[in-house]
N, CA, C and O atoms as a GROMACS GRO file, in nm:
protein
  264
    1UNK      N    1   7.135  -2.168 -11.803
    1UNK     CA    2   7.180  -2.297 -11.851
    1UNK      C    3   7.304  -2.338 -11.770
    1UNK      O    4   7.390  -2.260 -11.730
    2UNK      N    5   7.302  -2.480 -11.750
    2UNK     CA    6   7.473  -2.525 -11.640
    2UNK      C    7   7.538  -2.486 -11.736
    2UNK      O    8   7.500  -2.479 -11.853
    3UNK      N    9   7.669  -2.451 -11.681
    3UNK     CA   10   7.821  -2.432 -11.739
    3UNK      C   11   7.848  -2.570 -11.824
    3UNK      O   12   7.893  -2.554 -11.938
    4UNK      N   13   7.822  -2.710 -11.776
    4UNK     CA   14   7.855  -2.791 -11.844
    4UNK      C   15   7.778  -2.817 -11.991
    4UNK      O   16   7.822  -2.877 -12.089
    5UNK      N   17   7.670  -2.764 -11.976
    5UNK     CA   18   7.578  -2.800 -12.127
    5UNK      C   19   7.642  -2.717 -12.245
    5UNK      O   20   7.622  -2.752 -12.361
    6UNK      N   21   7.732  -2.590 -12.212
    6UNK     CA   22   7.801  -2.489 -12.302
    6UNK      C   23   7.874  -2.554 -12.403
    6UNK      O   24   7.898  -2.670 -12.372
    7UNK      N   25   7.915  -2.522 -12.509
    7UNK     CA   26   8.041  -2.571 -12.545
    7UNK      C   27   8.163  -2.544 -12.527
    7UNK      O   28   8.181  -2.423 -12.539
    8UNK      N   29   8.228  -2.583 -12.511
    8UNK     CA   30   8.375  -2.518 -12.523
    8UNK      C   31   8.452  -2.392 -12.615
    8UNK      O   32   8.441  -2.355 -12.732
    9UNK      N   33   8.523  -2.355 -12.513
    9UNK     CA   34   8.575  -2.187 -12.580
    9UNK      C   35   8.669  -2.236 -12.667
    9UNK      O   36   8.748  -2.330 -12.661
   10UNK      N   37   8.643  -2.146 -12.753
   10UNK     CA   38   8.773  -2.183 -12.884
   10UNK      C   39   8.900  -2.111 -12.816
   10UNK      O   40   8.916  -2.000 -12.764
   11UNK      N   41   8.976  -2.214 -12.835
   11UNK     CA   42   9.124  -2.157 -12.783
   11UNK      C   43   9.167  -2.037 -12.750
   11UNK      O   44   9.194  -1.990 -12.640
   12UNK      N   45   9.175  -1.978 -12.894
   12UNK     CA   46   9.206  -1.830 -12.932
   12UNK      C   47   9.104  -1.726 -12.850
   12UNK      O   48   9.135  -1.613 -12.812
   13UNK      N   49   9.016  -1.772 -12.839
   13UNK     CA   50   8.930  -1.685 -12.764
   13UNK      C   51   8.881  -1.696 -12.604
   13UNK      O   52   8.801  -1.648 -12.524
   14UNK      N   53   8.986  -1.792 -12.616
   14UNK     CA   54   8.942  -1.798 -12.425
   14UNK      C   55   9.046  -1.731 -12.324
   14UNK      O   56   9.168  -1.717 -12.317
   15UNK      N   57   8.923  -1.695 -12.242
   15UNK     CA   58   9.002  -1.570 -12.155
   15UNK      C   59   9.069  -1.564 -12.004
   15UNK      O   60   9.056  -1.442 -11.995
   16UNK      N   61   9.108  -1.587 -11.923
   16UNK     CA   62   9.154  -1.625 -11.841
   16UNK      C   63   9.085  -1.511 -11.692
   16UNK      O   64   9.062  -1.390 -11.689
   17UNK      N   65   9.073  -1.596 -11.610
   17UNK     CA   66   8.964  -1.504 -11.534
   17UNK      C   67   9.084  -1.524 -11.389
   17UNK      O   68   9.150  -1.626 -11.370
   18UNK      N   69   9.090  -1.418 -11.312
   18UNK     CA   70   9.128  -1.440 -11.204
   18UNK      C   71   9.019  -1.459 -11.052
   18UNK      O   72   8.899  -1.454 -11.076
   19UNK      N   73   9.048  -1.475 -10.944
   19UNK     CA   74   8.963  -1.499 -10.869
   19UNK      C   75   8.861  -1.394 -10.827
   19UNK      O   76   8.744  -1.419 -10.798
   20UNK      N   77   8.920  -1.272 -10.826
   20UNK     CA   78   8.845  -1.151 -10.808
   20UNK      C   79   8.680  -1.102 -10.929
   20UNK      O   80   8.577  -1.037 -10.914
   21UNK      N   81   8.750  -1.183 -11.044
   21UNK     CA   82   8.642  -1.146 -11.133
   21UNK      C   83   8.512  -1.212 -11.103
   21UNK      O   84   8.407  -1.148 -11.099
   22UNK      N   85   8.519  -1.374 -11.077
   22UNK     CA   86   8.432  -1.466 -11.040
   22UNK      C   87   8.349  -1.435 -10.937
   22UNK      O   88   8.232  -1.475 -10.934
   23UNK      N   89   8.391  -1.374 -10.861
   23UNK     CA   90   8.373  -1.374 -10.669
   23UNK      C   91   8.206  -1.247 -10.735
   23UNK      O   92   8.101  -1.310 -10.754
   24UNK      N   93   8.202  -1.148 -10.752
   24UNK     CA   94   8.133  -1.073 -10.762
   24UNK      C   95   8.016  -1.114 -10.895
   24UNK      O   96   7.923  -1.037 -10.921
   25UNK      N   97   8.036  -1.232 -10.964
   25UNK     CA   98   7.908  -1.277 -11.068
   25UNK      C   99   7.802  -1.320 -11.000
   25UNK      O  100   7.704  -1.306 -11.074
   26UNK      N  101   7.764  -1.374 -10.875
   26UNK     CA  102   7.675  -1.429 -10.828
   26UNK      C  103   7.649  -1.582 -10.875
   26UNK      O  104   7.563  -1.643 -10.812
   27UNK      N  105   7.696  -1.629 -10.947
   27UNK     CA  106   7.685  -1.747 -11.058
   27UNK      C  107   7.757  -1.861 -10.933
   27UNK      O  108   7.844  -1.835 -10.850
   28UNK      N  109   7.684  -1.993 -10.958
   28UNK     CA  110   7.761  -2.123 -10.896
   28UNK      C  111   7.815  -2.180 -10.940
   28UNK      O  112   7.842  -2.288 -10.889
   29UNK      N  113   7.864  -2.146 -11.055
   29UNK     CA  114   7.922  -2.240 -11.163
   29UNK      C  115   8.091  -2.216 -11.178
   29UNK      O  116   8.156  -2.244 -11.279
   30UNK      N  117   8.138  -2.163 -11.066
   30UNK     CA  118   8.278  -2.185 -11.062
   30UNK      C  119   8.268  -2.364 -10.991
   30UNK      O  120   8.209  -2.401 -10.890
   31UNK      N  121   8.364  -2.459 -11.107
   31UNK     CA  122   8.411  -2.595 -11.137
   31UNK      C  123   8.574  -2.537 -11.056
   31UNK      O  124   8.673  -2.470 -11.083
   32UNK      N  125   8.510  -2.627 -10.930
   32UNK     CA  126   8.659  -2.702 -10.848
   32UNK      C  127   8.715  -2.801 -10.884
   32UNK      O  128   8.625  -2.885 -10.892
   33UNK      N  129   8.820  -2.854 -10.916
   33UNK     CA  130   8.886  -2.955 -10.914
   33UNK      C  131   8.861  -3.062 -10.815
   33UNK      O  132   8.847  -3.031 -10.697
   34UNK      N  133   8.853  -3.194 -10.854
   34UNK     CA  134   8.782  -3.297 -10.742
   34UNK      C  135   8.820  -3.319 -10.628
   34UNK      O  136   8.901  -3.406 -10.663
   35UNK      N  137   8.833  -3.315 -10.514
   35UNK     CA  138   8.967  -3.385 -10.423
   35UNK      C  139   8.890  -3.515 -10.372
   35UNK      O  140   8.773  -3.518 -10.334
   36UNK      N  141   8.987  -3.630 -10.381
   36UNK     CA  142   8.978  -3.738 -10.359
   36UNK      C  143   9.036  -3.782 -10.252
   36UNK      O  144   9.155  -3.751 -10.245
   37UNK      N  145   8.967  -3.879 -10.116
   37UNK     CA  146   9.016  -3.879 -10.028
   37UNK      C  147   9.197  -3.990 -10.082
   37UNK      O  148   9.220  -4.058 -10.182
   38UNK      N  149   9.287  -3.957  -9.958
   38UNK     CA  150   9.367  -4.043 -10.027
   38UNK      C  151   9.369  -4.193 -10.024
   38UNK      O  152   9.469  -4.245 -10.072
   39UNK      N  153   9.268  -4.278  -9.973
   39UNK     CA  154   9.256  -4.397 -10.000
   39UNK      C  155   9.233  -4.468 -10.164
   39UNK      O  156   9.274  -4.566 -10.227
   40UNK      N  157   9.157  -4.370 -10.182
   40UNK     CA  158   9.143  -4.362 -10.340
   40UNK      C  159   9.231  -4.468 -10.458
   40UNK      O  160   9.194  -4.564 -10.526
   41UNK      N  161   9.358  -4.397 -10.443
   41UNK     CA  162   9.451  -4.409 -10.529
   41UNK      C  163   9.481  -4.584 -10.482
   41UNK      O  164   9.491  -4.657 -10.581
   42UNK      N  165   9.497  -4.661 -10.331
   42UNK     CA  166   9.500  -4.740 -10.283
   42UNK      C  167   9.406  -4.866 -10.376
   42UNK      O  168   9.447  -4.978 -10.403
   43UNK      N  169   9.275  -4.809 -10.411
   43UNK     CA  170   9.189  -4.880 -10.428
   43UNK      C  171   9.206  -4.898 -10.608
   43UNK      O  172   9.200  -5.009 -10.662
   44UNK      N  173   9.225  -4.780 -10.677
   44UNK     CA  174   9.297  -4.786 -10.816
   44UNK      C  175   9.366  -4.888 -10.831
   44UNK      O  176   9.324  -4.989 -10.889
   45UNK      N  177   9.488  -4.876 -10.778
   45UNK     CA  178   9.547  -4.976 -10.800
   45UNK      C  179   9.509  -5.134 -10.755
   45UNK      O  180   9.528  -5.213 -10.847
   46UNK      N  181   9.466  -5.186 -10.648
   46UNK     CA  182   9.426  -5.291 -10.621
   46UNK      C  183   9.310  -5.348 -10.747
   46UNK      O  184   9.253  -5.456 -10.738
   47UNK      N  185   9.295  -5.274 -10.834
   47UNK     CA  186   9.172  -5.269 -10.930
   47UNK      C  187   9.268  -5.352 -11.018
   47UNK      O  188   9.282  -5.472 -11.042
   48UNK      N  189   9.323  -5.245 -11.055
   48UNK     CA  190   9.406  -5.268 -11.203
   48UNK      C  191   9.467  -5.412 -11.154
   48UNK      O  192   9.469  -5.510 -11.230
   49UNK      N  193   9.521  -5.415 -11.004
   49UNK     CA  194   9.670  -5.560 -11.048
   49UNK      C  195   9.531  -5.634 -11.024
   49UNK      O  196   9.478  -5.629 -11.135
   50UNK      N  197   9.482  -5.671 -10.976
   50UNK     CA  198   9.334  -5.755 -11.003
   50UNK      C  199   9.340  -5.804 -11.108
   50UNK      O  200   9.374  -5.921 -11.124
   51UNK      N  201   9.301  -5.713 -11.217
   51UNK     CA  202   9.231  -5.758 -11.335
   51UNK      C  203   9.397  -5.790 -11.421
   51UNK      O  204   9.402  -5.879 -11.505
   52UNK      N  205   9.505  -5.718 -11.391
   52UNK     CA  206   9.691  -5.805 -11.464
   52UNK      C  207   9.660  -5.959 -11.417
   52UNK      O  208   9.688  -6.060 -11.481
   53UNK      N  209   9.598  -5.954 -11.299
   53UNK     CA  210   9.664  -6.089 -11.212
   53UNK      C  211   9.530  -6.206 -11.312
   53UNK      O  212   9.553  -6.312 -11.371
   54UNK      N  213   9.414  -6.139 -11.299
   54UNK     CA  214   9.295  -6.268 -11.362
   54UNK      C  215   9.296  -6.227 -11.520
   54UNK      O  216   9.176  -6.234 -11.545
   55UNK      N  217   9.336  -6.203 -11.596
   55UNK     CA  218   9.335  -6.205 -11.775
   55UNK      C  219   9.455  -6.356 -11.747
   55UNK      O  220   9.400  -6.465 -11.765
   56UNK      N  221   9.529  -6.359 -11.727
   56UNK     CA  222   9.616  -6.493 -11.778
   56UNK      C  223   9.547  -6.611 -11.677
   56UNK      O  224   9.583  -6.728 -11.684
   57UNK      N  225   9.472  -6.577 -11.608
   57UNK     CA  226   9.405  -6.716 -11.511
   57UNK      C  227   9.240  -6.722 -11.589
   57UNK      O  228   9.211  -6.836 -11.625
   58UNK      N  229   9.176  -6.656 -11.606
   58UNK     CA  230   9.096  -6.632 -11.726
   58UNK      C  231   9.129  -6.720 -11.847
   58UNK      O  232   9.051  -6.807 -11.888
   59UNK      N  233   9.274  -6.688 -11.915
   59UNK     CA  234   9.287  -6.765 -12.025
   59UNK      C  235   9.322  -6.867 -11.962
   59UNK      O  236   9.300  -6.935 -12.063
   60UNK      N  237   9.367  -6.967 -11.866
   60UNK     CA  238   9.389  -7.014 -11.889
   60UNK      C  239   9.306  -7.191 -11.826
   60UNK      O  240   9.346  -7.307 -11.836
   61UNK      N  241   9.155  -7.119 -11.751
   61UNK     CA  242   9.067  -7.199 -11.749
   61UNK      C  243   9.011  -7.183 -11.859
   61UNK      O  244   8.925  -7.269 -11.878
   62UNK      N  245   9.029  -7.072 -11.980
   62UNK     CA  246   8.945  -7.113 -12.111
   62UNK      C  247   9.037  -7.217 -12.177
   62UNK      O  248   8.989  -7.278 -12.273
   63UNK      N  249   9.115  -7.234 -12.153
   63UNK     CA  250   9.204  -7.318 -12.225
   63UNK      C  251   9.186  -7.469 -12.170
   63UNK      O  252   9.191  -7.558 -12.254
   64UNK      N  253   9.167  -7.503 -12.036
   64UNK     CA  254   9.157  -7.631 -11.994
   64UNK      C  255   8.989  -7.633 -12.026
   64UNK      O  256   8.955  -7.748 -12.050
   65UNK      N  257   8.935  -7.588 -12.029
   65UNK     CA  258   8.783  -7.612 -12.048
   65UNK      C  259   8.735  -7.628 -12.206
   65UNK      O  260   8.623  -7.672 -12.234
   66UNK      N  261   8.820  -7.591 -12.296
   66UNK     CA  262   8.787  -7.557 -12.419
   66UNK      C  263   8.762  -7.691 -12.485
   66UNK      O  264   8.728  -7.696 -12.604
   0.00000   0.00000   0.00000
């Protein structure tokens, strides 16, 4: 079964694995952390002030049109 279909370890019972333990399971299911190229973050933001900049231009052709 994938690692992701599992549920989650209850706190108290989860165990902390170092790299040596993993290396010898045969298993593919060691989960890397994503790396994102760094343009990325560039494009985040151009998102967000986008959508700051059109909510008050939005309202405010609903308002002349209304």
């Amino acid at each position: 079964m994938p690692r992701h279909l599992e549920s989650a370890p209850d706190p108290s019972e989860e165990e902390t694995f170092g790299p040596a333990e993993h290396e010898d399971d045969g298993s593919d299911d060691v989960l890397e952390p994503l790396r994102r190229p760094p343009w990325w973050r560039w494009v985040a933001i151009v998102v967000i002030v986008s959508m700051v900049v059109a909510t008050p231009f939005a309202y405010a052709l609903y308002l002349v049109f209304r």
